[in-house]
C-alpha positions as a printed Julia matrix, in Angstrom:
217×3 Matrix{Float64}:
 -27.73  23.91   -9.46
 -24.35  23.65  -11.41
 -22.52  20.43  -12.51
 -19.49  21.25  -14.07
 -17.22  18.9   -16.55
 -13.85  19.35  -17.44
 -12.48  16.41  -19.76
  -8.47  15.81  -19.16
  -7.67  12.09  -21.54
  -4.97  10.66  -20.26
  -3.85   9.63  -24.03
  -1.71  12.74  -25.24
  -1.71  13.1   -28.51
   1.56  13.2   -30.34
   3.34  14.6   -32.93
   3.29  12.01  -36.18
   1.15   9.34  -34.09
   1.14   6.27  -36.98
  -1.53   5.92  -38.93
  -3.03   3.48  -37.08
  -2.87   4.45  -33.69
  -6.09   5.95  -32.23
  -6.1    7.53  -29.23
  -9.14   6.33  -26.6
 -12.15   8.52  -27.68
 -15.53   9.05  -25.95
 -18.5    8.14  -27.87
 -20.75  10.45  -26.36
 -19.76  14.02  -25.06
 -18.42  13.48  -21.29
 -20.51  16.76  -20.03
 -23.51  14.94  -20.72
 -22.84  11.88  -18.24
 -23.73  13.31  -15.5
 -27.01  15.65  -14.88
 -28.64  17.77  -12.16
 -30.9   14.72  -11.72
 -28.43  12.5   -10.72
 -27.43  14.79   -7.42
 -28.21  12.13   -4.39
 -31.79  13.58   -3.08
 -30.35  12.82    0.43
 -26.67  14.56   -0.39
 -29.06  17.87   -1.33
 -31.71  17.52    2.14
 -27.99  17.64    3.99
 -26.25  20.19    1.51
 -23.48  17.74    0.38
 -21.08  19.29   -1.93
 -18.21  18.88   -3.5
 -15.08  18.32   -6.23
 -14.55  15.12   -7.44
 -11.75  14.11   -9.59
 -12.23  10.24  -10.97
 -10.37   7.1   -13.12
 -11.81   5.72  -15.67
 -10.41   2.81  -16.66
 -11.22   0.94  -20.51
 -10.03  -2.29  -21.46
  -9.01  -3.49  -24.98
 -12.43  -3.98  -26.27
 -13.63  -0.56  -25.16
 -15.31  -1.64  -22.14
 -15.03   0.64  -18.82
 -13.75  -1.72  -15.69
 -13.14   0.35  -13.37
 -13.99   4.22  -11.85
 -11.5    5.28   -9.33
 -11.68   8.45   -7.03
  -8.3   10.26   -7.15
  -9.95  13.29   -5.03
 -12.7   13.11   -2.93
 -15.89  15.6    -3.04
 -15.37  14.38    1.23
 -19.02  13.01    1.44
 -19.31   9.21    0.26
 -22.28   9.48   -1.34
 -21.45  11.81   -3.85
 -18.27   9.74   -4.49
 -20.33   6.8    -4.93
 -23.15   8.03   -7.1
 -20.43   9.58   -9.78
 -18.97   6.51  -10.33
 -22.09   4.89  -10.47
 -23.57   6.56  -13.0
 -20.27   6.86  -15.15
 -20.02   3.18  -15.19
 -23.4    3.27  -16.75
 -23.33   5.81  -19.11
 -19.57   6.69  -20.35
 -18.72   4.74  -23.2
 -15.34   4.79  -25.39
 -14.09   3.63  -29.08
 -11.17   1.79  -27.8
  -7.77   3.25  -27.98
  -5.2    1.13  -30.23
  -1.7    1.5   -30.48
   1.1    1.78  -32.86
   0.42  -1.84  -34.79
  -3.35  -0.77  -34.95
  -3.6   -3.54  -31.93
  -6.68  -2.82  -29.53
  -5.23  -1.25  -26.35
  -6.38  -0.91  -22.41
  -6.28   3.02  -21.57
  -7.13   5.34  -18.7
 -10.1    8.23  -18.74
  -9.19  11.62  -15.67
 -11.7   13.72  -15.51
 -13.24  16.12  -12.77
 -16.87  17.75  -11.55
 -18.61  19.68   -8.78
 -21.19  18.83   -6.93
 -22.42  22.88   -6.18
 -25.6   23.28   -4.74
 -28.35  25.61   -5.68
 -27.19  29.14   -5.01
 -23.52  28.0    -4.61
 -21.19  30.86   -4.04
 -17.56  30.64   -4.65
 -17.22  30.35   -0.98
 -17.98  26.89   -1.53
 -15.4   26.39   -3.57
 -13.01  26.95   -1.55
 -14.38  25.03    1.21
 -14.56  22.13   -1.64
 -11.27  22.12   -2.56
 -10.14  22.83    1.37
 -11.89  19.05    1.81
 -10.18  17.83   -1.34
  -6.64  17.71    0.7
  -4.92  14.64    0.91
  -3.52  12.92    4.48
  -0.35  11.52    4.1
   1.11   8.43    6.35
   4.3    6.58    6.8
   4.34   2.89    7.76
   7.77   1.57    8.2
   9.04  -2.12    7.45
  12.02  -4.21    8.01
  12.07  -4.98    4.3
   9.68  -3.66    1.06
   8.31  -6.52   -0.77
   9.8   -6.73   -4.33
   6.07  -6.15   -6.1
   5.61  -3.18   -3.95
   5.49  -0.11   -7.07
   4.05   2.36   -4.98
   2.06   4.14   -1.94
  -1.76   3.13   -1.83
  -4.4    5.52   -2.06
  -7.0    5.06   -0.29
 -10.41   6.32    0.63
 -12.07   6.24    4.2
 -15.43   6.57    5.77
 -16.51   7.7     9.26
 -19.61   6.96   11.02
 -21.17   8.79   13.8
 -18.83   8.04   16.21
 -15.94   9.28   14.56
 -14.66   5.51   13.33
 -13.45   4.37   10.14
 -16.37   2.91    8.79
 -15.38   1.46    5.1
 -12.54   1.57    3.38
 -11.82   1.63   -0.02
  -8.34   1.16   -1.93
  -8.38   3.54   -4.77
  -4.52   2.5    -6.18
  -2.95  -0.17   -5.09
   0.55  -0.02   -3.62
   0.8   -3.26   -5.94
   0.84  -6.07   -2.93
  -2.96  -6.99   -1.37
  -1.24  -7.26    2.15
   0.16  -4.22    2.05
  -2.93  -2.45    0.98
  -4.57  -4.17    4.13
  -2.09  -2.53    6.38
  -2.6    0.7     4.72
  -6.45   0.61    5.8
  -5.64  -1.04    9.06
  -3.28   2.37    9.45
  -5.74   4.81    8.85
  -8.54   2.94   10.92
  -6.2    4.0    14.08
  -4.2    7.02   13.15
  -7.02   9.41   10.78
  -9.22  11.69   12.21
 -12.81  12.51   10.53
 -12.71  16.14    8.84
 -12.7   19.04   10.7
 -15.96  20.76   10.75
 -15.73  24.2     8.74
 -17.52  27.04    8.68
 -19.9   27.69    6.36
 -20.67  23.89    6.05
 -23.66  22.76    6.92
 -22.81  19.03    7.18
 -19.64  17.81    8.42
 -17.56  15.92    5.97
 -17.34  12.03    6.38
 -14.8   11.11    3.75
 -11.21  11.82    3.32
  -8.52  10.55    0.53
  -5.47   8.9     2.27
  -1.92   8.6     1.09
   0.32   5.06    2.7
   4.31   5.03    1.92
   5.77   2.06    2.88
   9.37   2.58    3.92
  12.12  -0.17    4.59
  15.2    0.04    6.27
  14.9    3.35    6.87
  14.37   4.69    3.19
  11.52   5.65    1.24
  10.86   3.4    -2.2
């Protein structure tokens, strides 16, 4: 089996950052978050596979708050068990800012599920899942807090239906995020089945603009 890490901080560093700045910094090395042994037993008994691409998010005092998914692996479980266990184990010195003043601050990373004996073909396939559906919603009028359009992340069950629904970044107003879900319960379709899989996907990321009067935020 391969697990693969790449580390991408979403802190640049700068030319002639002040002295007391310090940019968010990992206190353990990220590659070692995440091990063979913490592949789902039931994601490898269906051959479950996949790229994720997650959010960390670290608050003033260093403390993780949040994992988001930015790009699914397209199985749930897999989704579900990264964050899991980077909410456990990934820990951070926290970032401070130009004063020296303890700032919040955002980790991006990305891993692959592959399973034993993956070929590249399933790399393909993985990214080929990792594709992102994009819907329109029209309004009369855009609420002033709206910032921008939700991401969100969808289940299916058996029968093809939207099973849970989870809002990955918020368009920045709770109702709106409701009607985003509410849109892709009725108008997104479970993954296509592709050859060479052995499981049918059950996840898929999904992009909601919100448009008023006829023009896109």
């Amino acid at each position: 089996m391969i697990l693969a890490t790449l580390a991408i901080v979403t802190l640049q560093s700068v030319p002639e950052v002040p002295e007391k700045m310090r940019p968010l910094t990992p206190r353990t090395p990220p590659a070692t978050w995440l091990t063979d042994d913490d592949y789902p037993a039931a994601s490898l008994k269906n051959k479950e596979f996949g790229i994720v691409e997650f959010r960390l998010e670290i608050d003033p005092r260093g403390d993780l708050t949040a994992c988001r998914i930015l790009v699914s692996s397209g199985f749930w479980r897999l989704d579900q068990q990264a964050c899991a266990v980077l909410m456990k184990r990934a820990r951070f010195k926290a970032a401070r800012g130009a004063a020296g003043e303890p700032i919040a601050a955002r980790f991006q990373s990305r891993f692959s599920w592959l399973l034993p004996g993956s070929k590249q073909d399933y790399v393909r396939l993985a990214n080929e899942m990792a594709s992102v559906v994009d819907l329109t919603v029209s309004l009369n009028r855009l609420p002033a807090d709206y910032k921008q359009p939700a991401s969100i992340r969808v289940r299916f069950d058996h029968d093809n239906k939207v099973a849970e629904c989870s809002i990955e970044g918020s368009s920045g107003n709770g109702k709106l995020d409701e009607i985003a879900c509410q849109q892709a319960r009725s108008d997104v379709a479970k993954p296509p089945y592709r050859k060479g899989l052995v499981t049918q996907p059950d996840t898929r990321m999904v992009r909601v603009t919100f448009v008023g009067d006829g023009k896109a935020l």
